[in-house]
PyMOL Python script that loads the backbone (N, CA, C, O; Angstrom):
from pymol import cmd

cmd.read_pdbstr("""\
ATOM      1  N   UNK A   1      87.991  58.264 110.845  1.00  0.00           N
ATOM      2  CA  UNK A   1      87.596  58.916 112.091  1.00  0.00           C
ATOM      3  C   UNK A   1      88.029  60.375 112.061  1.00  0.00           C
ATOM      4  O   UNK A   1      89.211  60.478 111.735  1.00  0.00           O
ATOM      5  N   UNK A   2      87.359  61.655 112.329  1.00  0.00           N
ATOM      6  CA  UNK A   2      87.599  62.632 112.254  1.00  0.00           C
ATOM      7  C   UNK A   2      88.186  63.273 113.377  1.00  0.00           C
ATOM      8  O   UNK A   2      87.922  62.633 114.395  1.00  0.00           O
ATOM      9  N   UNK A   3      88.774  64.132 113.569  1.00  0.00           N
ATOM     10  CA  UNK A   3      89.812  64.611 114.239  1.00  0.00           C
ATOM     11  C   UNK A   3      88.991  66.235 114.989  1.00  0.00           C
ATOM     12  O   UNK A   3      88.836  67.321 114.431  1.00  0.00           O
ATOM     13  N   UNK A   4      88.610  65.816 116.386  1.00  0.00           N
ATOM     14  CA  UNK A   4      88.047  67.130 116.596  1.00  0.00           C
ATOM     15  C   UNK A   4      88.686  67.754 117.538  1.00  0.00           C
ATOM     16  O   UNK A   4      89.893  67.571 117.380  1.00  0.00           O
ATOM     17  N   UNK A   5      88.441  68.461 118.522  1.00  0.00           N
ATOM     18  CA  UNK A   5      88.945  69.611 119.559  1.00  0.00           C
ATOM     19  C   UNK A   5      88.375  69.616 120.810  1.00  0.00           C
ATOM     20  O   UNK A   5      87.853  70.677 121.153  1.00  0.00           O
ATOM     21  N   UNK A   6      88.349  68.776 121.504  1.00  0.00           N
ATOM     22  CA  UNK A   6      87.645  68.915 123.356  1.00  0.00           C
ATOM     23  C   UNK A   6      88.248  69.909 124.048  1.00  0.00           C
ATOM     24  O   UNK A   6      89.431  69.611 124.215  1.00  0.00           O
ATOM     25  N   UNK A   7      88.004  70.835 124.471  1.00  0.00           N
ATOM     26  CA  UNK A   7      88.768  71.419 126.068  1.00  0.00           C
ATOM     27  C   UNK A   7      89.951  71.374 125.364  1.00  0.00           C
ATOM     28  O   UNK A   7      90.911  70.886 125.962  1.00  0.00           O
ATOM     29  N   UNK A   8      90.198  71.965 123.658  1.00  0.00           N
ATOM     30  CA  UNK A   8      91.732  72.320 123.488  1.00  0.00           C
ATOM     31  C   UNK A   8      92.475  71.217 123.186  1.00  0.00           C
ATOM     32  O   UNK A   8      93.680  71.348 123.402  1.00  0.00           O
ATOM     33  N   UNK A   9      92.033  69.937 122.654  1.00  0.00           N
ATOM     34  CA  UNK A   9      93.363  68.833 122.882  1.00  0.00           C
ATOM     35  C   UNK A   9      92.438  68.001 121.995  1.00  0.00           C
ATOM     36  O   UNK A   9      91.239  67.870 122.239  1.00  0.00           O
ATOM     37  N   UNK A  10      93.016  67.489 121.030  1.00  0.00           N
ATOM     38  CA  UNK A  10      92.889  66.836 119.513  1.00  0.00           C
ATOM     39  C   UNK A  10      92.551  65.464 120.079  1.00  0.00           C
ATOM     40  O   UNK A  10      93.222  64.844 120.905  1.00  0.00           O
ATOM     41  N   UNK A  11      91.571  65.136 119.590  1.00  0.00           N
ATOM     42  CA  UNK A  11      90.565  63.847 119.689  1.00  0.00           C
ATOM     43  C   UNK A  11      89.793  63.080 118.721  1.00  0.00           C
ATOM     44  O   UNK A  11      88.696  63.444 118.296  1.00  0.00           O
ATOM     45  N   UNK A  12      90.358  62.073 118.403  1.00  0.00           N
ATOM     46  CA  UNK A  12      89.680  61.116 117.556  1.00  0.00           C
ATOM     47  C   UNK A  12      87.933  60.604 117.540  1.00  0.00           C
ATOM     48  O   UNK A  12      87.831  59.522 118.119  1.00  0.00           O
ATOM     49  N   UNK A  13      87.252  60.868 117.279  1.00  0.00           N
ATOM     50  CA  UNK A  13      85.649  60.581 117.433  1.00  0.00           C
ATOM     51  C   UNK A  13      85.187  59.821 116.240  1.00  0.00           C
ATOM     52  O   UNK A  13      85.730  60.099 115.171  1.00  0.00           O
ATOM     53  N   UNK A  14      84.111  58.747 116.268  1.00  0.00           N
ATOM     54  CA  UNK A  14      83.399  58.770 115.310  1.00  0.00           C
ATOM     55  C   UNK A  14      82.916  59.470 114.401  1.00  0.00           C
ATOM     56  O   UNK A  14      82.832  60.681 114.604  1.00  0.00           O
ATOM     57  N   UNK A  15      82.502  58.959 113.249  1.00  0.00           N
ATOM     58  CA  UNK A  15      81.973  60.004 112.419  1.00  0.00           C
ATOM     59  C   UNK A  15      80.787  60.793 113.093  1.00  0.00           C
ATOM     60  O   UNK A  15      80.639  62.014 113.135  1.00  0.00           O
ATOM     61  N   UNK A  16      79.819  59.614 113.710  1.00  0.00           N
ATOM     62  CA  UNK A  16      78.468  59.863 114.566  1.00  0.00           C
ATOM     63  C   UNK A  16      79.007  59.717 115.549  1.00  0.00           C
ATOM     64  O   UNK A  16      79.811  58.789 115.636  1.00  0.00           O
ATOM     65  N   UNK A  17      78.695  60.836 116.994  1.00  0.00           N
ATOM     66  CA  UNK A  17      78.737  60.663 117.981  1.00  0.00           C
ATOM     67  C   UNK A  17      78.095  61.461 119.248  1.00  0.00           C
ATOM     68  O   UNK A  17      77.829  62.663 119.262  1.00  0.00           O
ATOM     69  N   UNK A  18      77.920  60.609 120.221  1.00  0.00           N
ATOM     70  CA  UNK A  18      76.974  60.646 121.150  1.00  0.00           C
ATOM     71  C   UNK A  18      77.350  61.613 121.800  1.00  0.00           C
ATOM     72  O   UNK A  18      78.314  62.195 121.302  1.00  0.00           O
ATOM     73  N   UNK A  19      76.782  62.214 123.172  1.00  0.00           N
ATOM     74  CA  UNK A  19      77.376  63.515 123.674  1.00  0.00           C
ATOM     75  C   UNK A  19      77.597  62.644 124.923  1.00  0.00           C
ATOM     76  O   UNK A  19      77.931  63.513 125.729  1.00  0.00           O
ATOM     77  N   UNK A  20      77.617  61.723 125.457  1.00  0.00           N
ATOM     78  CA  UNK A  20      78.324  60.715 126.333  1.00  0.00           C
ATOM     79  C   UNK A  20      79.714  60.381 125.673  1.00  0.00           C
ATOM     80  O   UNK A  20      80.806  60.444 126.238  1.00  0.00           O
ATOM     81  N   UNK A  21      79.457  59.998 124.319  1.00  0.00           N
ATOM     82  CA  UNK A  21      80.865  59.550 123.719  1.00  0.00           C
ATOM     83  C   UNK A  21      81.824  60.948 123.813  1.00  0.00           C
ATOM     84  O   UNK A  21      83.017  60.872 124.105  1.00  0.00           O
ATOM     85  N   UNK A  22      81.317  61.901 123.601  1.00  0.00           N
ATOM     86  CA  UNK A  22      82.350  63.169 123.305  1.00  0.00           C
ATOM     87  C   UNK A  22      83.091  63.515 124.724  1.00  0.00           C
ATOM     88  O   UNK A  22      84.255  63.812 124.995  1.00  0.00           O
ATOM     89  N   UNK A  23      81.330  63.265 125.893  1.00  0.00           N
ATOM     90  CA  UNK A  23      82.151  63.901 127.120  1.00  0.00           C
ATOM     91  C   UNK A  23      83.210  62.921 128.028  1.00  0.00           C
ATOM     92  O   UNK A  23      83.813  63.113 129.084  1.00  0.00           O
ATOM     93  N   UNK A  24      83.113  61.521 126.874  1.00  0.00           N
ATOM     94  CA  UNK A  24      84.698  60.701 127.643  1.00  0.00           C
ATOM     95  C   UNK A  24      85.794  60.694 127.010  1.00  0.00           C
ATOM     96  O   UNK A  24      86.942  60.642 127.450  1.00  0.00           O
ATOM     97  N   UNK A  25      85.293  60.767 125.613  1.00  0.00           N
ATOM     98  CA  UNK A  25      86.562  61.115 125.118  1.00  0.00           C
ATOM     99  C   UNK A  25      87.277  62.311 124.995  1.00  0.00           C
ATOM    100  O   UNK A  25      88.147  62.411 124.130  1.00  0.00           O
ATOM    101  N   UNK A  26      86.942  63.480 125.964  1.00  0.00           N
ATOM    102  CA  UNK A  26      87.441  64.988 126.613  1.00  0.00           C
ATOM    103  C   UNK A  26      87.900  64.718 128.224  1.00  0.00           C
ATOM    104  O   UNK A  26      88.534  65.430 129.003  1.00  0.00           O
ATOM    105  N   UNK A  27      87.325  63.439 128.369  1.00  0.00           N
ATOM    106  CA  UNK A  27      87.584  63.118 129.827  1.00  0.00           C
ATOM    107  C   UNK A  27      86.830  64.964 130.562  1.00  0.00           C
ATOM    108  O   UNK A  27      87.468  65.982 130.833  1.00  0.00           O
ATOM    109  N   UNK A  28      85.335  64.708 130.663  1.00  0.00           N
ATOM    110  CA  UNK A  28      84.866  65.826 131.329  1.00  0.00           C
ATOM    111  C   UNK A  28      84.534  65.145 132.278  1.00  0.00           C
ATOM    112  O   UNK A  28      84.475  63.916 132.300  1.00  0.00           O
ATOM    113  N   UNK A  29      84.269  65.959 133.223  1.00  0.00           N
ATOM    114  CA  UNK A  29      83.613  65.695 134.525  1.00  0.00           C
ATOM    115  C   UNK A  29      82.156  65.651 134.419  1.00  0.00           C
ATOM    116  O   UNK A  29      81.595  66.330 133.559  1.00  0.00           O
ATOM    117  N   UNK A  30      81.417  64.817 135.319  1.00  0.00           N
ATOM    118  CA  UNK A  30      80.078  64.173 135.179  1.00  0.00           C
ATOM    119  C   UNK A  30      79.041  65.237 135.447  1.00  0.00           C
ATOM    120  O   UNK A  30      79.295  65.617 136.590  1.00  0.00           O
ATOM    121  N   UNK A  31      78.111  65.848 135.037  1.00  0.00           N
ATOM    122  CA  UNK A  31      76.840  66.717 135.331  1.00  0.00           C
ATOM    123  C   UNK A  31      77.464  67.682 134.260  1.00  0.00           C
ATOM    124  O   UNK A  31      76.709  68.585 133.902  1.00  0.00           O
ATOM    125  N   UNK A  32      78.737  67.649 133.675  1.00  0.00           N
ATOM    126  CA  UNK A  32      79.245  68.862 132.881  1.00  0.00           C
ATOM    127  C   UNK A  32      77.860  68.805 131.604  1.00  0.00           C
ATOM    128  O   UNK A  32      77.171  67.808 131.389  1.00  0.00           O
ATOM    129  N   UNK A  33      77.772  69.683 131.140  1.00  0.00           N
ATOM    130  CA  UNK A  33      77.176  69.958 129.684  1.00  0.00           C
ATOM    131  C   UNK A  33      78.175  69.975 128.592  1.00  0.00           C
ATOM    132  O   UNK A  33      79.250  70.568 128.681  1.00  0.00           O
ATOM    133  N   UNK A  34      77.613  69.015 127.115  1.00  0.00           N
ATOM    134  CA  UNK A  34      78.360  69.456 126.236  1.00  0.00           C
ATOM    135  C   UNK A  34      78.340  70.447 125.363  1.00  0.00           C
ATOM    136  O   UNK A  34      77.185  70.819 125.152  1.00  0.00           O
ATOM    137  N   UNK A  35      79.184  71.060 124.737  1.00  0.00           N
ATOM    138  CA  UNK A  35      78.652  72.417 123.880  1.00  0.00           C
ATOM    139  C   UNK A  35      79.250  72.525 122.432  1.00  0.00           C
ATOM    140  O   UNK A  35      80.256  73.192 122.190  1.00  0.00           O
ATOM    141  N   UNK A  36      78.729  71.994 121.729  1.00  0.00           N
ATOM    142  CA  UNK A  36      79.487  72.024 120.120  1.00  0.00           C
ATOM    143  C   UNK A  36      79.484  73.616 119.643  1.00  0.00           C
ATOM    144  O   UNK A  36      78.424  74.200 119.415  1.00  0.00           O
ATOM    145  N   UNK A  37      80.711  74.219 119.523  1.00  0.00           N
ATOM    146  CA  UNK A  37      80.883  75.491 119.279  1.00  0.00           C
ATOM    147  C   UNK A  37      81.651  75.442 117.395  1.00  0.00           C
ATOM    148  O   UNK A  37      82.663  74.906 116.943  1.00  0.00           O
ATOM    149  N   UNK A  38      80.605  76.246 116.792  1.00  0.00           N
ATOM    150  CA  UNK A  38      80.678  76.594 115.682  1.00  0.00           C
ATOM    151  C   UNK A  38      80.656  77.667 114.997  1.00  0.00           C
ATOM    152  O   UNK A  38      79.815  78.327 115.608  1.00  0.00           O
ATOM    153  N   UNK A  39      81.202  78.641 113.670  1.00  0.00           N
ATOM    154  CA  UNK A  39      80.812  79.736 113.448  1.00  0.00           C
ATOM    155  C   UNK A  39      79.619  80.326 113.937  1.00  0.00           C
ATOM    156  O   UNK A  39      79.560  81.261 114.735  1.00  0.00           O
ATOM    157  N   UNK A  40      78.625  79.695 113.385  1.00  0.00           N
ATOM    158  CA  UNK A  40      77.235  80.499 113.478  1.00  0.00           C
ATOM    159  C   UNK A  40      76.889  80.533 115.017  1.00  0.00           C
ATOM    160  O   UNK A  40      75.994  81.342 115.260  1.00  0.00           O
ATOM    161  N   UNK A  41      77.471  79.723 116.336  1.00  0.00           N
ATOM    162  CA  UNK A  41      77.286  79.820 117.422  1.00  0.00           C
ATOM    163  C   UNK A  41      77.659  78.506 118.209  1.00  0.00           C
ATOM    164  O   UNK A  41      78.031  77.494 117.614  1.00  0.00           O
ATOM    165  N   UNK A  42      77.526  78.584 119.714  1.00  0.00           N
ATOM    166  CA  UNK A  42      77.182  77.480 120.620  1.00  0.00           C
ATOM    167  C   UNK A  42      76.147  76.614 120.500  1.00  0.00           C
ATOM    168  O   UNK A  42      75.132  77.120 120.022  1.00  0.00           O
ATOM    169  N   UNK A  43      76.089  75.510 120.776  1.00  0.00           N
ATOM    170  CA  UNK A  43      74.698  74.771 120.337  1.00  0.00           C
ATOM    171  C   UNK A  43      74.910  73.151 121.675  1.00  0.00           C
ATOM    172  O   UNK A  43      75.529  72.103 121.496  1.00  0.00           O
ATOM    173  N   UNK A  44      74.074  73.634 122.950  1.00  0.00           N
ATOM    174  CA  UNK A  44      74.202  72.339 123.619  1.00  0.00           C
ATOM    175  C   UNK A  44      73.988  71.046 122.687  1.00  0.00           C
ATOM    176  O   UNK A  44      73.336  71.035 121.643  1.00  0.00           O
ATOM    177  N   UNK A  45      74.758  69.810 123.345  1.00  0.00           N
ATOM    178  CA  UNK A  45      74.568  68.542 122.676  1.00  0.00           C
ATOM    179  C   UNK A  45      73.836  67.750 124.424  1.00  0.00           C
ATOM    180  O   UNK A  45      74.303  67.386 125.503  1.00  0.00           O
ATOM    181  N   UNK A  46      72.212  67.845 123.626  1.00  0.00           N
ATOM    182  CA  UNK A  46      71.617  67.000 124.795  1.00  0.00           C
ATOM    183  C   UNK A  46      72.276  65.593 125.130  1.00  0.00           C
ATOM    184  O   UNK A  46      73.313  65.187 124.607  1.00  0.00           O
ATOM    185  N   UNK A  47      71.435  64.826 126.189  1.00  0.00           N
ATOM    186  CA  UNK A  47      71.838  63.581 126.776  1.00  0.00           C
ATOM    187  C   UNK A  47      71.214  62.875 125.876  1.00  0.00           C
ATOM    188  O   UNK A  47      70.007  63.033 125.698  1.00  0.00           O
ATOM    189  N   UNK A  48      72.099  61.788 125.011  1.00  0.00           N
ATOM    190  CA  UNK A  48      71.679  60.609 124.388  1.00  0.00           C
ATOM    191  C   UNK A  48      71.619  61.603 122.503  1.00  0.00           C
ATOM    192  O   UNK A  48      71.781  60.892 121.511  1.00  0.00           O
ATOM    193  N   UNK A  49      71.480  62.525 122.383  1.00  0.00           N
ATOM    194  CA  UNK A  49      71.751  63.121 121.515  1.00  0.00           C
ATOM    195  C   UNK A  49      72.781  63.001 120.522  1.00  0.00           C
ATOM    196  O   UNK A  49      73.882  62.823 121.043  1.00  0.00           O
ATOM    197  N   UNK A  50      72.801  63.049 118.951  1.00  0.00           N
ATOM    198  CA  UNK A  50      73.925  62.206 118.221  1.00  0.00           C
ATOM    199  C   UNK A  50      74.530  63.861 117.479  1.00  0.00           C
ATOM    200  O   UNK A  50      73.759  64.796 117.268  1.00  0.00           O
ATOM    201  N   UNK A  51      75.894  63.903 117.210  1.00  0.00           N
ATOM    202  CA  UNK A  51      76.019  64.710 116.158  1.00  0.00           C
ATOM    203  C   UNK A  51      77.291  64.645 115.368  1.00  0.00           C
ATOM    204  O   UNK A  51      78.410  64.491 115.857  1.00  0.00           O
ATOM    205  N   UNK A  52      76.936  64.813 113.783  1.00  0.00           N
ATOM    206  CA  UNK A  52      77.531  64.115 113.309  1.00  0.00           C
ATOM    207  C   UNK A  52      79.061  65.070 112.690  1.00  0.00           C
ATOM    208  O   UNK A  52      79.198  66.053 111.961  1.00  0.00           O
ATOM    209  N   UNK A  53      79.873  64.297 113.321  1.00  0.00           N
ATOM    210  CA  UNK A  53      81.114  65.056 113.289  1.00  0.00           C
ATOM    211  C   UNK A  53      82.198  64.890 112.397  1.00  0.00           C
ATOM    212  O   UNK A  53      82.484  63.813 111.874  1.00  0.00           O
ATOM    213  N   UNK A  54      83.079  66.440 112.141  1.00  0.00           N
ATOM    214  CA  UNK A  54      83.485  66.252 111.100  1.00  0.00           C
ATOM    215  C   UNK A  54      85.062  66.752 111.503  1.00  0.00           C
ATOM    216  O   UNK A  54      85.086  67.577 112.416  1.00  0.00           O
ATOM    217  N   UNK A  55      86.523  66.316 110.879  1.00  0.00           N
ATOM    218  CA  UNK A  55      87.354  67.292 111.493  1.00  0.00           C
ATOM    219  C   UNK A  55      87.432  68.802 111.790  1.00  0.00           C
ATOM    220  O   UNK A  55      87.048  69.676 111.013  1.00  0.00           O
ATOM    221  N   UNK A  56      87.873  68.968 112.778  1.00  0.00           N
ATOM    222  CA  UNK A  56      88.395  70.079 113.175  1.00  0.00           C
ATOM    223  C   UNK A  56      87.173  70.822 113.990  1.00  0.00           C
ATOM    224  O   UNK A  56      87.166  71.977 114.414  1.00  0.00           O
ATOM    225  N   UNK A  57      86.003  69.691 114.099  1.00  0.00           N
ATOM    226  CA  UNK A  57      84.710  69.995 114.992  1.00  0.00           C
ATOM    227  C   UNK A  57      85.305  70.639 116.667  1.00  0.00           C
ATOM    228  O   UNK A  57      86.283  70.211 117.280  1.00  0.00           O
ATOM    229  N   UNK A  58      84.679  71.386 116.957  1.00  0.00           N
ATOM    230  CA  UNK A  58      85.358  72.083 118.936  1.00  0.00           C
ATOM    231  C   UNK A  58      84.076  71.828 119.196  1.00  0.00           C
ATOM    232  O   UNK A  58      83.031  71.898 118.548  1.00  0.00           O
ATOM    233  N   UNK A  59      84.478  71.407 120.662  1.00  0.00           N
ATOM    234  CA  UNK A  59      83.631  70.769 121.465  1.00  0.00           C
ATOM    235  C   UNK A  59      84.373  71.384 123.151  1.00  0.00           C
ATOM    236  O   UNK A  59      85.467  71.218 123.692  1.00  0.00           O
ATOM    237  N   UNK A  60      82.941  72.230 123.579  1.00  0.00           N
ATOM    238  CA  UNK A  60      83.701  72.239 124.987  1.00  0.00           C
ATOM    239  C   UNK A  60      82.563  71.968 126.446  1.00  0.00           C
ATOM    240  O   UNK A  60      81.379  71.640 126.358  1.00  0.00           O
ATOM    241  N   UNK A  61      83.101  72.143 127.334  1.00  0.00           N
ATOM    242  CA  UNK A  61      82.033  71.464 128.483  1.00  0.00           C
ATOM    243  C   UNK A  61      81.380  72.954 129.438  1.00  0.00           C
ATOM    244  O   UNK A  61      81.990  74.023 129.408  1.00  0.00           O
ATOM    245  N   UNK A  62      80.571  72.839 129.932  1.00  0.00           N
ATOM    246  CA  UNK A  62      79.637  73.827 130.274  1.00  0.00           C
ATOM    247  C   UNK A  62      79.126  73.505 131.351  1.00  0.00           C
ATOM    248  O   UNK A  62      78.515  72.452 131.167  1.00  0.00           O
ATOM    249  N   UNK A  63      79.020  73.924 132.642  1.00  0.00           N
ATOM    250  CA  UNK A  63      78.124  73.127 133.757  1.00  0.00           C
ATOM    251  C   UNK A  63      77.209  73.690 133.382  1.00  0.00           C
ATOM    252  O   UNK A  63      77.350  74.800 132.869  1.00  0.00           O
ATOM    253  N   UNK A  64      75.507  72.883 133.569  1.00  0.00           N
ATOM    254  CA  UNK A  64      74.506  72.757 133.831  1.00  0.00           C
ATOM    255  C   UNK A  64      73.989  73.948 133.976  1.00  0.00           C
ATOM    256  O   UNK A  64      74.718  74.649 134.678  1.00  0.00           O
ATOM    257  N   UNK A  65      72.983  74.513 133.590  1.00  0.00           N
ATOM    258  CA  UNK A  65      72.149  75.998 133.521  1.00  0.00           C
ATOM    259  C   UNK A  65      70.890  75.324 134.125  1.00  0.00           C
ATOM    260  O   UNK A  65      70.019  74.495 133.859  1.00  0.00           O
ATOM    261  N   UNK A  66      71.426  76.403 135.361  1.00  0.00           N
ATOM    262  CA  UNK A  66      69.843  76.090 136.332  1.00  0.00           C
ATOM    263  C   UNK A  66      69.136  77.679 136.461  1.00  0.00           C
ATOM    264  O   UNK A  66      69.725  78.621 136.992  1.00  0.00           O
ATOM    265  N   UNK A  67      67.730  77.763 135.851  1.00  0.00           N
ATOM    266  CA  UNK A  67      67.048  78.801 136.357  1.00  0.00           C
ATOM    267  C   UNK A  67      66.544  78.930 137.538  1.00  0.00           C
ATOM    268  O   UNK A  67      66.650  78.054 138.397  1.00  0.00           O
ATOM    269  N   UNK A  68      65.896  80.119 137.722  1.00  0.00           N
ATOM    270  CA  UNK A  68      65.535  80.330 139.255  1.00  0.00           C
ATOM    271  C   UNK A  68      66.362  80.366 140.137  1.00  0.00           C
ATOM    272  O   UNK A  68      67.433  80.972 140.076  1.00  0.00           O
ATOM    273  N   UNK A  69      65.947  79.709 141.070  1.00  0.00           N
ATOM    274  CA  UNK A  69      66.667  79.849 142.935  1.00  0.00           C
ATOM    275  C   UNK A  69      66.995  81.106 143.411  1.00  0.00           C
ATOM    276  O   UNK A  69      66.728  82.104 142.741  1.00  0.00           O
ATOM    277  N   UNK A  70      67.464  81.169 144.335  1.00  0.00           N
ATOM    278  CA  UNK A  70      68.155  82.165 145.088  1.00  0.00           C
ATOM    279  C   UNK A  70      69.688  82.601 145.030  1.00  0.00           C
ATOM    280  O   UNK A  70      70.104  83.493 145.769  1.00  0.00           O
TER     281      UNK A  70
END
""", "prot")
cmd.dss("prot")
cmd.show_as("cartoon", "prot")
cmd.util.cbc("prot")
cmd.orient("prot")
């Protein structure tokens, strides 16, 4: 099991894992977005979406990007 980084605090994950699995095992709050942050950039992890993780992977949470409104 590889050893990644939620919100700063060392977390055990599957090799494959879901972006439901990541956002409980960070213990995020619900509507949060996940965001796999890597050299080359940020990269949302959609709903039901798999990615396959490796140690020392960072992972952080993002609320929801709404266009438009007022």
């Amino acid at each position: 099991m590889p050893r990644a980084i939620i919100n700063g605090r060392a977390v055990d994950l599957p090799d494959v894992a879901t972006s439901e699995e990541i956002a409980g095992a960070g213990s995020m709050r619900q509507g949060r977005r996940v965001i796999h942050r890597t050299r080359e950039g940020n990269y949302p992890v959609g709903p039901g979406q798999s990615v396959d993780v490796k140690d020392g992977d960072r992972f952080i949470d993002a609320p929801q990007r709404v266009k438009g409104g007022c």
